[in-house]
C-alpha positions as CSV (number, residue, x, y, z in Angstrom):
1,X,-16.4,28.8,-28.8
2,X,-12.9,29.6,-31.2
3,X,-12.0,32.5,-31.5
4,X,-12.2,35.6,-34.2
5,X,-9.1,37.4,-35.7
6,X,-9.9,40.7,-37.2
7,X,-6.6,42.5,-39.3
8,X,-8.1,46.1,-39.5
9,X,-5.7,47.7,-42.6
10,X,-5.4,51.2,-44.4
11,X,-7.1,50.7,-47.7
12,X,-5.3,54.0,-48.8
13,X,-1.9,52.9,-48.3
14,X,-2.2,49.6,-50.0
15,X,-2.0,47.2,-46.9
16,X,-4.7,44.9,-48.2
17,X,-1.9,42.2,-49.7
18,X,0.0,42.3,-46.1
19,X,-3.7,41.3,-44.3
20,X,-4.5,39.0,-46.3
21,X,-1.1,37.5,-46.2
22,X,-1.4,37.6,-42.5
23,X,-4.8,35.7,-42.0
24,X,-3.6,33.0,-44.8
25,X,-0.4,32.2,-42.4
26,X,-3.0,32.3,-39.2
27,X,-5.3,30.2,-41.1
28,X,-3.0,28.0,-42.0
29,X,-1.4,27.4,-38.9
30,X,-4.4,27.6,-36.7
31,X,-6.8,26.3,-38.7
32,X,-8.6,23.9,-36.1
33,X,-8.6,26.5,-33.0
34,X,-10.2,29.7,-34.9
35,X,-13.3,30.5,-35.7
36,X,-12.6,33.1,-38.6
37,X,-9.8,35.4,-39.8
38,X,-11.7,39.1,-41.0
39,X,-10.0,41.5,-43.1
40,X,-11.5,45.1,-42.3
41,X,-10.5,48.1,-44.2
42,X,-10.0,50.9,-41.9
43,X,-11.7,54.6,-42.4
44,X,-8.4,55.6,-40.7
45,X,-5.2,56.5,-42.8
46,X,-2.3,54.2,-41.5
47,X,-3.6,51.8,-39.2
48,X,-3.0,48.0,-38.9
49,X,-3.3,46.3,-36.1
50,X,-5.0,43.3,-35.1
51,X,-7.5,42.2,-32.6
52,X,-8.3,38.8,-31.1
53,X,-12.0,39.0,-30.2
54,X,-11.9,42.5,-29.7
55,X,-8.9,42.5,-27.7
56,X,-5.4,44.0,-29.2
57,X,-2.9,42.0,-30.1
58,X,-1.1,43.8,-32.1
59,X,-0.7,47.4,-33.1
60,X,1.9,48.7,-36.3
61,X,1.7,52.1,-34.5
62,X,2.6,51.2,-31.0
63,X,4.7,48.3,-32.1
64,X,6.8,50.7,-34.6
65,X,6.5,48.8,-37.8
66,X,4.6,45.6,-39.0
67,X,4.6,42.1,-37.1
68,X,7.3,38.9,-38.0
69,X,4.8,36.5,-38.5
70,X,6.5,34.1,-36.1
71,X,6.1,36.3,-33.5
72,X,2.3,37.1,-34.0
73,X,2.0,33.3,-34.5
74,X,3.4,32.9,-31.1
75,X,1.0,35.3,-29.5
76,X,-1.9,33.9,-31.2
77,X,-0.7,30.4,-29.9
78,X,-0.4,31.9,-26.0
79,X,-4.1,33.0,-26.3
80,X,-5.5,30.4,-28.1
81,X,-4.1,27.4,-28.0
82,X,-0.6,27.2,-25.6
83,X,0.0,24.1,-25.7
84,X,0.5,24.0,-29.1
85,X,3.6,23.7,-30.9
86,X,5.3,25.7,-33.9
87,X,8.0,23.9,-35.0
88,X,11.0,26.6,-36.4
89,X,8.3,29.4,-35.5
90,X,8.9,28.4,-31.9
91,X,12.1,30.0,-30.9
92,X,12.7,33.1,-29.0
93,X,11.3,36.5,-30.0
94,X,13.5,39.2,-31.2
95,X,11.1,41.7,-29.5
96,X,9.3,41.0,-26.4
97,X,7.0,44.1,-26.7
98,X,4.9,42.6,-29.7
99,X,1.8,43.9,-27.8
C-alpha cells in the first residue's frame, strides 16, 4: 500500500503557501510511490512538520528552521522508494540531522 504524507502547518502564521508548495514538489517527484500528500492546519501556533504515515520526518522546531526541499526529497526517497534516483537533488546533504 503507498504511502501518506501529511504537512501539519500554523494557519496563524501564514504557512499554508510553504505546505502546499511542499506537497506539489513531493507530488511531483513521487507521484507513482505515494498514496496522497494532506495539508492539515494545525490548532498549535508555530508548528510544521511533517509526517510519513504517522511517523516524523521532519520537524521546523527540532530541525531549527524549515526543510531544503532536496533534502526532504531525499528522505522521502530513503523511506519510500531508495532506489530511486533524483538527478541534481541527489547530492550530499548540507545537514545530516534533517530528522
Amino acid at each position: 500500500m503507498k504511502p501518506t504524507i501529511t504537512i501539519t502547518y500554523c494557519p496563524k502564521c501564514h504557512w499554508l503557501l510553504r505546505a502546499a508548495y511542499i506537497a506539489q514538489e513531493l507530488l511531483t517527484t513521487f507521484e507513482a510511490e505515494l498514496k496522497a500528500v494532506a495539508l492539515e492546519p494545525s490548532e498549535t501556533s508555530g508548528e510544521f512538520h511533517i509526517s510519513l504515515d504517522n511517523e516524523k520526518i521532519f520537524d521546523r522546531k527540532e530541525y531549527g528552521g524549515f526543510p531544503e526541499i532536496k533534502e526532504l526529497k531525499q528522505v522521502v526517497r530513503d523511506r519510500v522508494s531508495p532506489g530511486k534516483s533524483l538527478g541534481h537533488a541527489d547530492t550530499k546533504p548540507h545537514h545530516t540531522d534533517i530528522l
